[in-house]
C-alpha positions in Angstrom: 5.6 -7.8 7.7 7.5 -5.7 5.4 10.4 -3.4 6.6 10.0 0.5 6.1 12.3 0.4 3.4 10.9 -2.4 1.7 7.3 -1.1 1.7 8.8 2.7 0.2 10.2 0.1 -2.7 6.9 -1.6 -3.1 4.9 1.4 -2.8 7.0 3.4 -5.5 7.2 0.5 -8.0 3.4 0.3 -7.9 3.2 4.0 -8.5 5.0 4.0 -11.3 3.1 1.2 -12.7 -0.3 2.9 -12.1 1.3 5.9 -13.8 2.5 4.1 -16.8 -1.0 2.3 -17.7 -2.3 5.5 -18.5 -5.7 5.3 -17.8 -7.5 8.8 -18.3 -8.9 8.5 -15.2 -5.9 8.2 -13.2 -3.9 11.3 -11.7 -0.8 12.1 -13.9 1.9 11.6 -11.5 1.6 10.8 -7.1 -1.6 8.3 -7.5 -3.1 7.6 -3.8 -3.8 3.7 -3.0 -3.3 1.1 -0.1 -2.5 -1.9 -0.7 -3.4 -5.1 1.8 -1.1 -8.0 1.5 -1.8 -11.0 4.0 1.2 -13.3 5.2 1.9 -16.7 5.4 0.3 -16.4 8.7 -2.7 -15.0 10.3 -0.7 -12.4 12.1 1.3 -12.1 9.1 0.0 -8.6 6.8 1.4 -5.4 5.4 -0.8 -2.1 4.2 1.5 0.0 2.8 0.3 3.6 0.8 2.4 5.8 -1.3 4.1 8.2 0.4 1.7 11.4 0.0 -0.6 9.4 1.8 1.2 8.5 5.0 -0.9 9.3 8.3 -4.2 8.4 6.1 -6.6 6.4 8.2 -6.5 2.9 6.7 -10.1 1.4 7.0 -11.0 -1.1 9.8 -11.2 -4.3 7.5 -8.1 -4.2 6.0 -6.5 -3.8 9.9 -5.8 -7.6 11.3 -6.5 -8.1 14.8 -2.8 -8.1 16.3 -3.8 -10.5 18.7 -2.4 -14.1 18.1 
């Protein structure tokens, strides 16, 4: 859904607000998430992680089936 460069944007914006909230018990700096954003469209999805956790196994429900 996203283009690489757009989900590197989307992934370092969200770091950096994870990282500015704070919370004592987050990691100081390089916080690992995925996020799961659905389309328009059933077909239509993005999971995009930060980049120190590229190659992580995302689990099975957030992967759509490709299928249309």
């Amino acid at each position: 859904m996203f283009s690489p460069e757009e989900k590197t944007t989307i992934a370092e914006v969200i770091s950096r607000l994870l990282i500015s909230l704070n919370h004592p018990e987050m990691p100081k700096s390089s916080p690992k998430f995925i996020l799961h954003v659905d389309g328009a469209e059933s077909w239509s999805w993005a999971n995009i992680t930060n980049s120190n956790d590229r190659g992580k196994d995302i689990p099975q429900y957030l992967v759509k089936n490709r299928s249309v």
